[in-house]
N, C-alpha and C positions, 0 to 999 in steps of 0.2 A: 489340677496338677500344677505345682509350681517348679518354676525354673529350675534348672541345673545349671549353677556356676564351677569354675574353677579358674585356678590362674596358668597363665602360658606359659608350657612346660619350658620354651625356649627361655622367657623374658623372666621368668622366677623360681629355677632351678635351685637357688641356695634357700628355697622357703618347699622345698619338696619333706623337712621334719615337720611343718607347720598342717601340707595340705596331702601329703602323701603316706602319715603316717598308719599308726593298727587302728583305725576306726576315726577319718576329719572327723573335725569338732564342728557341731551344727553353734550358727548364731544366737545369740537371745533371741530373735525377729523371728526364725524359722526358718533362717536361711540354712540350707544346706551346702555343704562344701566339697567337691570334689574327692576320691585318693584314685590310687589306680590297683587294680586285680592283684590277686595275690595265694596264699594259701589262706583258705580259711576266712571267717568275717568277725565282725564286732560289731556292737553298735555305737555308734558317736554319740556323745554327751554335747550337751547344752551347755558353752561357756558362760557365765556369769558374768555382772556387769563388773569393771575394773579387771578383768581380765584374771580373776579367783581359779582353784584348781577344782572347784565344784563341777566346770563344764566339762571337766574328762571324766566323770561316774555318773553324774546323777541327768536325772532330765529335765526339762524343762519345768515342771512340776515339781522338783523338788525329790520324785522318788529313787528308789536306787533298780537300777534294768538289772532282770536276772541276766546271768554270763549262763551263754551258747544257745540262745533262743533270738529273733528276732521280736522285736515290738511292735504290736499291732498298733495299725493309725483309727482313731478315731474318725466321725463326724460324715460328713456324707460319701468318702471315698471308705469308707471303712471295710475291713477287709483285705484290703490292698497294701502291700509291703513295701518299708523303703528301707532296702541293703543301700550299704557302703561299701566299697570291696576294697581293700588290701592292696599297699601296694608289694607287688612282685617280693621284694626286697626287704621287706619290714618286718622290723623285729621289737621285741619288745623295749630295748634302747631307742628305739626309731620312736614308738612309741610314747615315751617319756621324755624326748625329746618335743615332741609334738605338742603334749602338755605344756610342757615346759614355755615353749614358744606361742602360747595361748595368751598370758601375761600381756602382750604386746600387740596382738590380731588387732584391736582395735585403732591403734595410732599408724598400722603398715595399709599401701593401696593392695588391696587383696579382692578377687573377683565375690562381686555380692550377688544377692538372690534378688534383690532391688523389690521395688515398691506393693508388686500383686504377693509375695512369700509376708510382709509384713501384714498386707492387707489381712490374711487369711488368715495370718495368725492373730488378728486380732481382735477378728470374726470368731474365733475359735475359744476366744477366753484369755486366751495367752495359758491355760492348764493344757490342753490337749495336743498331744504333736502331730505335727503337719506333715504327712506324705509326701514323699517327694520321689520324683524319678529313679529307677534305678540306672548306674552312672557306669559307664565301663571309658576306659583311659581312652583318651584322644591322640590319633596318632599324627607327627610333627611330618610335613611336608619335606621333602631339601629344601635348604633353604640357600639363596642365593641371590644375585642383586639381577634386578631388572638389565635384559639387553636388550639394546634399542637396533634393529635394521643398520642398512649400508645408506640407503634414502632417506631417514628419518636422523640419523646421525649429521649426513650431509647439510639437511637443512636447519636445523637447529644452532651447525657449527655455522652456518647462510645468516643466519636470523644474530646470532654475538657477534659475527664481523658488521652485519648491517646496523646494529646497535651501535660498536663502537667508532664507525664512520661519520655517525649519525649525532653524537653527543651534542659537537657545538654548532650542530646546522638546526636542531630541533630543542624543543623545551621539554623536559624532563616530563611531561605530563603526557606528552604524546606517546614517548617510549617508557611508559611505567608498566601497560603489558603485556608489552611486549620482555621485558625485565621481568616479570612477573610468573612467564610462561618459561621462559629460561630458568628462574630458578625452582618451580617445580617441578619441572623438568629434570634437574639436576638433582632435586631432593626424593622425587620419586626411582627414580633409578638407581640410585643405594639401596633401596627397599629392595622387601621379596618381591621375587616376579614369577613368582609361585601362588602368589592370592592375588583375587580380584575383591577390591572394595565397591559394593553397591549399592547404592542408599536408597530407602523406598521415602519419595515425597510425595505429600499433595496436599489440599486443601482442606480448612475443616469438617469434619464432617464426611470425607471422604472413605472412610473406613483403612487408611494405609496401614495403624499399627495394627487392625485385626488381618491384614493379611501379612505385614509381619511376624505376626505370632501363630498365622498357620506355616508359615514356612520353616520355622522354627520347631512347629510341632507343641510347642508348650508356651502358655503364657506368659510373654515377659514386658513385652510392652499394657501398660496400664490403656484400657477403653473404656467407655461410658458416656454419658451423655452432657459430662460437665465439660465444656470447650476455653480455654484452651488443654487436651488431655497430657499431651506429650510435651515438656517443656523443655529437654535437651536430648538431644542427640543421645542413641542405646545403640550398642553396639554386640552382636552376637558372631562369632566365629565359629567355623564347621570344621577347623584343624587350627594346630597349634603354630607358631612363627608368626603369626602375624601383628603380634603386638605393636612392632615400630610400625607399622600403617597404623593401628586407631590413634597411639602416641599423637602419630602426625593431624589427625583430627582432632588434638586436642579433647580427648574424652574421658576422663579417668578411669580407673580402675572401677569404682563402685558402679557402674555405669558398664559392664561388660559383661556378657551372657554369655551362657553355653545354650546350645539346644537340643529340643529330646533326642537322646542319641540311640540310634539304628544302626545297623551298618548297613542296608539299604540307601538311607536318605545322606550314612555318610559320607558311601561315597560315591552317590550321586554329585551332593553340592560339596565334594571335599576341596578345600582352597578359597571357599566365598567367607566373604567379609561384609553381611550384614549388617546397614547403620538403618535407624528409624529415624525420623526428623521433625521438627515440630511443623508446625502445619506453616505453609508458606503465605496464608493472608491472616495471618493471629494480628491480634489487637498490639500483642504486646513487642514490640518495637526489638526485643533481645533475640524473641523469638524469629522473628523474621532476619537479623543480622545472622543468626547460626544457620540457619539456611541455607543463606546464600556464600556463608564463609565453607561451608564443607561440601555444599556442589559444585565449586572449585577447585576441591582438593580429591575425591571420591575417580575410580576409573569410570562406573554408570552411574547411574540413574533410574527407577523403577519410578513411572509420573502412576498417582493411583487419580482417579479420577471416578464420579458417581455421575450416575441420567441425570442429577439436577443442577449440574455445575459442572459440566464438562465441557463448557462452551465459555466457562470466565475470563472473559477480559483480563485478567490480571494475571491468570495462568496462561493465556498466550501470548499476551504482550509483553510483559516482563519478563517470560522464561522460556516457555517453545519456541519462538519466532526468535530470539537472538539466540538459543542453543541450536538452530536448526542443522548446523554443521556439525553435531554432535549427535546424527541420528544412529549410526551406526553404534552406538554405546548410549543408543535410548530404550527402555521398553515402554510403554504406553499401556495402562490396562484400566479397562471399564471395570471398577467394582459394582458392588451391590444389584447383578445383572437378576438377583431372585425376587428384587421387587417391581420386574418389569416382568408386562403380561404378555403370552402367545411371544409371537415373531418380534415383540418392540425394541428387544435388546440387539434382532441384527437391524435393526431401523437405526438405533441410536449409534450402534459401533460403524454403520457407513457415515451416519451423519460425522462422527467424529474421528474416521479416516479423512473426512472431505476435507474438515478445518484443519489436518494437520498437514493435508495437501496445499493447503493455501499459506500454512504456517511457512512455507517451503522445506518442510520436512519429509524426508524419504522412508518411503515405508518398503519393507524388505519385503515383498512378496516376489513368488516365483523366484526364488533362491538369488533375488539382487540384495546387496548390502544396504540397511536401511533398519530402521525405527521396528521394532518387535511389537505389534496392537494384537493385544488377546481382551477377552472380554469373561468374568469369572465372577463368582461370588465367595468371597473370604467367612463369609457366615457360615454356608451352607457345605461348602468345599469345594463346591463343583467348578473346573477350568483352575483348580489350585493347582494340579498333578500339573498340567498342562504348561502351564506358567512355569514349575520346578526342575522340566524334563529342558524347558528351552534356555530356564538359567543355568544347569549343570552344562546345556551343551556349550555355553558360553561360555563361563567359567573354564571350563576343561581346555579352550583353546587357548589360553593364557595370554590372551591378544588382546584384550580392552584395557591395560593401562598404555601401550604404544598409538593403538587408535584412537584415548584420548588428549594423548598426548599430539597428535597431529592432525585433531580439527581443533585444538587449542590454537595450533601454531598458523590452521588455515585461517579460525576468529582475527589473530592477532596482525595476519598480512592484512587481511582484508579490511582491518580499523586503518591500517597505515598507508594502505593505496593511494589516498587522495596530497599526501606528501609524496611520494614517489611514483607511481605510476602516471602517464600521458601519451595519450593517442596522437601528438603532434611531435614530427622529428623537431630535434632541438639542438642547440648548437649554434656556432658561428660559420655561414661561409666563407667562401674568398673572396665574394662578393662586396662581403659587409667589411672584412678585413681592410681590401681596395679602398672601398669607400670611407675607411676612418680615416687612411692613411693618408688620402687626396685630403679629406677637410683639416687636419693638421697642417699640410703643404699648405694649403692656402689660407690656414691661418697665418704663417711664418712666414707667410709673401714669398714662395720658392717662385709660382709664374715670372710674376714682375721682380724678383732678384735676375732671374735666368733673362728676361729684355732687358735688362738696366747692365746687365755683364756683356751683352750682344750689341748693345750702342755703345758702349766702353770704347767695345773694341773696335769698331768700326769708326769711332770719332779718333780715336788713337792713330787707327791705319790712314785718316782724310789726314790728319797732323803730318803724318810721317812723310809722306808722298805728293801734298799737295804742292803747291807754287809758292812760292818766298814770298811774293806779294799778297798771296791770299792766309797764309799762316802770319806773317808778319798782321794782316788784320785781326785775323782771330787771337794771337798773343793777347792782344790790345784788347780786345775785347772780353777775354776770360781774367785780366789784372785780376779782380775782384770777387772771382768764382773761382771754386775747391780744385784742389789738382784732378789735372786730365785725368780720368780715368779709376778714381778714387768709387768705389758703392758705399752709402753712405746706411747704417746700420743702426743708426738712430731713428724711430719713429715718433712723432708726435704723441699726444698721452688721448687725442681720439680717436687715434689709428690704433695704441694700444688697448685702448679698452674693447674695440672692435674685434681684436685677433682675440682677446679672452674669451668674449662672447662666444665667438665660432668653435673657440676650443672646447668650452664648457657643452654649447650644444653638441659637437662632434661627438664627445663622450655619452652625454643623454642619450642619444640616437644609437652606438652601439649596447650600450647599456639595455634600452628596449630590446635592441635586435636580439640581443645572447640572451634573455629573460624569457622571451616570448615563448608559450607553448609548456615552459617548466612550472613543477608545482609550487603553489605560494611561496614557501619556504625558502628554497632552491633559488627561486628569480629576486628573494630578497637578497638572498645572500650573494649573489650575482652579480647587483644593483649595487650594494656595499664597498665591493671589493672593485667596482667602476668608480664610484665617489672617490675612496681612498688614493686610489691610485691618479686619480684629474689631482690631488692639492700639490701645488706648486707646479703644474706641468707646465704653464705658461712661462715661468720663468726658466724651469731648465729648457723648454723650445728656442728660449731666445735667447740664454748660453749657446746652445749647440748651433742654433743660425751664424752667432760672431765667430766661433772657432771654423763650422762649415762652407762659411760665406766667402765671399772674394779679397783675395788679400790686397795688402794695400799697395795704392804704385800702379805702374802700368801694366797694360796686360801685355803679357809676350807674345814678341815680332815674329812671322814666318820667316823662313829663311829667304825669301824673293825678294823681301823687304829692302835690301841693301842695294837690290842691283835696282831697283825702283827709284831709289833716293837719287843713285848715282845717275839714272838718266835721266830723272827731275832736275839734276844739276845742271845736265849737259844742254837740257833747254835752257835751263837759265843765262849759262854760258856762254850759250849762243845770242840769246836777246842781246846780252849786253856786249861782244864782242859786234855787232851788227849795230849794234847803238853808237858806238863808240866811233866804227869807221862813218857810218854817216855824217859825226857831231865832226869828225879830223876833214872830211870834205866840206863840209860847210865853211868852215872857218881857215880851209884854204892848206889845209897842212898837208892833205893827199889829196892825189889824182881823182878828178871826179869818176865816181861809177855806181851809179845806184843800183845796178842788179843785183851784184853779191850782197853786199848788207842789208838792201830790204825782204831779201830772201833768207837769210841769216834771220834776222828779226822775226820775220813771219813765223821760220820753224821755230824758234822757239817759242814765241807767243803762241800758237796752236799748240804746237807738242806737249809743252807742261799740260794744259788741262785733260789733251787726251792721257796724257800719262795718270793724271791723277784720277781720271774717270775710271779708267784699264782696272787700275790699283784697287777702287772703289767695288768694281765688283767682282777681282778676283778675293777682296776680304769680306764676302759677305758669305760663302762656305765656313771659313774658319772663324769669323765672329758667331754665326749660329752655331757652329757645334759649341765654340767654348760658354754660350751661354746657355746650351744643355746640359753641356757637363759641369756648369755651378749650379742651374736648377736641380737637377737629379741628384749632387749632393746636399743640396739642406732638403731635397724630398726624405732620402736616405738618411738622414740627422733627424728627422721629424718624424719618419714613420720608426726608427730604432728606439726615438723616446717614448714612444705613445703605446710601442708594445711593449717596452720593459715595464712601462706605469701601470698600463691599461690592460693591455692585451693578454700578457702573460699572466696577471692574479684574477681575471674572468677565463681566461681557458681552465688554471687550475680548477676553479670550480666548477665548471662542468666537466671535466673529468672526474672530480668526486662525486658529482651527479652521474655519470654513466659507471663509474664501480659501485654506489649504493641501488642504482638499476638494476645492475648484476648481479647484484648479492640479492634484491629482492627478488627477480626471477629465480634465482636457486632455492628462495624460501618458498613462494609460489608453488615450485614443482614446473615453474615453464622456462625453457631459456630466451632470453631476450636480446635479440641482435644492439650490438652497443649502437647509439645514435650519436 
């Protein structure tokens, strides 16, 4: 019995005078052509080649079909009748319309009877006509566009934020399927979400398209013993709408089956989308590329598998074991179970539950979600019902393009984990913060700017306070050395290279530290954005040191300062008042009396140094503070430049590291506390 095609009522409604009219027009090949019920029947005519008006009266043969009788088929089905029926509506204009639109059947995509209707008919003579099914209209689903969940919405729209966060931290190669799965994603949900597409694979030899063609009911995929049998993708639908799904498989029209139709079996599997596939280890290299392009696109999966290859390497390493996340929109099935004897077929179906257990593939038993493994014979029929009853229930729950849709998106997290996910907290502490801040300081010499400001002031305060005679020596002594009190903000070009050094490794070292723990990618870009920001830092440090640094001149007096100076005087005062009366007795001009002026003399000669002692270490409070508060600002000048340079374009990027975290846990399905 050969195929029954027609074309989808949705997808070629203005070709309904072509394939709807008083009696389709059969092919030259023997293909038969769909119409839908009606009053009354005809027979359909055999079009002729260039598309002549011979194939609306005559037959294939050449002869003329008496009108109101049907035609008996020859040859080994003989006996057996093939009506056309009428559509509803058809009239004799519908009719001659039909004809008419004959002319051109062969240049339009219109559903064929494909390769086993030509076979037979060619087996037959090409005189004898070919039986074919009797055809009743296929009823159209609603049709509607795929909705995707509240969850599955959420992570999809997880997975295009984490994409586009993710552009210029990764190479286009990493996120290709991630991009890949978004957009089938986005192109399967326009589609009906009313059919389920299921493709039956497997290996050569495997029997897949003769249990294609029992589920179908009639044969349409080609079998036999010549390998490779199937060379592209067939496609048979059990209701009408579902044309943009095969479209999207790339399959053409001539290549789209109807199957024997029931209403039993149709609306058992009504909404499935049967594709066949060529065998997945064929020789021929196109063949194996169609494969794996439409188990890509497909919502299941049917693996057919035989006792003597159902343990192939090449069927679990390249397809089970990386689809293993796909077991819920897997079925699994042992064919050719009639050529195993006694008990060996449940021998063989545990053996190849075990391997799919190892595949880490989940097998749905005891009503857990998981992989479908039945074991049948497509020869014989037996475990075909079985297999039909578990795809209708499938089918009917209109749930496996969403489920494929998100162990897609579980595949796609799990390629991109080792870019974004890490089991070590990651980040900068304050610690590290501290510590860039201090090796910058002491790049920029804040310690010893901060003593060289605190000796300032304390050689300033001995100046101010000290003894006329001891200041008067140090005048003389400093002629030729830089004004009191001056810091001097030129460093030598070994001193300079030295603070570069420190600077350069300062940045090294936070660079490690904010790296550390993140994945490759992330710590590069981390690393980067530390380089960047070190060029020229030495030089603005030693801007901001000159503007920071101590200004020029002396450092400012306390206010005790004065009254210091002023009894600094008053010793001196007295030395010399005390000198004076000694020198006026000696030489006879006053009354002799050494007590008062060598007592006069003494206080002052003690008194100055205690005064400038006193002085000494009431200025050693206010020299140390003021040379903390010069250290603390060029610290404060050095750690504001190291974070504007440094600090601030390494934090940015680990905050885009912890939002593309985020975004990955919501693809996940896990939330992930920000680190």
């Amino acid at each position: 019995m050969t195929a029954v095609t027609d074309q989808d009522h949705t997808e070629h409604a203005d070709r309904a005078g072509e394939n709807g009219g008083a009696g389709g027009e059969r092919s030259a090949e023997g293909a038969s052509t769909e119409g839908t019920s009606g009053e009354g029947t005809t027979e359909g005519g055999a079009s002729g080649e260039g598309g002549s008006d011979r194939g609306a009266h005559e037959e294939p043969d050449g002869s003329k079909p008496a009108k109101g009788r049907t035609q008996k088929a020859d040859g080994p089905e003989k006996g057996r009748y093939a009506r056309v029926a009428h559509d509803s509506a058809g009239t004799g204009a519908r009719a001659d319309a039909g004809r008419a639109d004959s002319a051109s059947a062969e240049t339009t995509d219109a559903w064929d009877d494909g390769l086993i209707a030509r076979r037979v008919s060619e087996e037959d003579g090409g005189g004898e006509r070919v039986p074919v099914a009797e055809v009743r209209g296929h009823s159209a689903l609603p049709s509607g566009p795929l909705v995707y969940d509240g969850r599955l919405r959420s992570r999809l729209e997880a997975l295009r934020e984490l994409v586009g966060l993710s552009r210029t931290r990764l190479d286009s190669r990493t996120l290709a399927e991630a991009g890949r799965v978004l957009d089938e994603a986005a192109a399967r949900r326009r589609l009906s979400g009313q059919h389920t597409v299921v493709a039956i694979a497997g290996a050569t030899g495997s029997g897949k398209s003769q249990l294609f063609n029992a589920l179908a009911g009639v044969p349409i995929s080609e079998t036999g013993v010549r390998r490779p049998t199937t060379a592209a993708p067939i496609a048979c639908s059990w209701s009408d709408g579902g044309a943009t799904l095969i479209e999207r498989l790339g399959i053409p029209p001539r290549l789209r089956r109807r199957p024997l139709q029931n209403p039993e079996a149709e609306a058992q599997l009504r909404g499935l989308v049967l594709v066949d596939l060529p065998d997945h280890d064929s020789a021929a290299v196109q063949h194996r590329e169609q494969v794996d392009r439409v188990l890509a696109l497909v919502d299941a999966v049917i693996w057919v598998v035989d006792p003597e290859k159902y343990a192939d390497a090449v069927l679990h390493e390249r397809y089970l074991r990386p689809m293993a996340g796909h077991s819920e929109v897997m079925f699994v099935v042992l064919n050719q179970t009639d050529r195993l004897p006694g008990d060996a077929s449940h021998q063989v179906l545990d053996d190849l539950r075990r391997l799919l257990d190892e595949d880490g593939i989940a097998l749905g038993e005891y009503g857990e979600p998981g992989a479908t493994v039945l074991a049948l014979s497509a020869l014989t029929g037996e475990g075909v019902g079985e297999l039909r009853e578990a795809l209708g229930q499938f089918v009917a729950e209109r749930g496996a393009p969403a489920r494929r849709i998100s162990a897609d998106l579980d595949a796609a997290a799990d390629g991109l984990r080792p870019v974004y996910a890490t089991r070590r907290r990651t980040g900068l502490s304050e610690e590290a913060r501290d510590e860039f801040a201090a090796r910058l300081a002491d790049a920029v010499g804040a310690s010893a700017a901060g003593e060289a400001a605190e000796r300032a002031w304390l050689r300033n305060a001995n100046r101010a306070c000290g003894t006329p005679w001891l200041r008067l020596w140090r005048w003389y002594q400093d002629r030729s050395q830089p004004v009191t009190g001056r810091l001097s903000l030129r460093t030598p070009e070994d001193a300079e290279a030295t603070a570069r050094q420190r600077v350069e490794q300062a940045v090294r070292t936070l660079a490690d530290r904010a790296s550390t723990g993140l994945p490759a990618p992330w710590a590069q870009a981390v690393r980067e954005a530390a380089v960047r920001g070190s060029q020229g830092l030495p030089e603005a440090l030693d801007e901001l040191a000159a503007r920071a640094g101590l200004p020029p001149g002396r450092p400012p007096r306390p206010g005790w300062w004065p009254a210091a100076v002023l009894i600094q005087a008053c010793m001196t005062l007295l030395q010399v008042v005390g000198g004076l009366w000694l020198l006026g007795q000696i030489i006879g001009f006053m009354a002799p009396n050494l007590g008062v002026p060598v007592l006069l003399m003494l206080a002052g000669i003690v008194g100055g140094p205690i005064v400038e002692w006193s002085c000494r270490m009431a200025a050693r409070g206010p020299a140390r503070r003021y040379g903390t508060e010069a250290e603390r600002r060029l610290r404060e000048a050095a750690a504001g430049c190291g974070r504007a340079r440094v600090l601030d374009p390494v934090a940015a990027e680990l905050l885009r590291y912890r939002e593309v975290r985020e975004q990955y846990g919501r693809v996940t399905g896990v939330v992930t506390s920000p680190r």
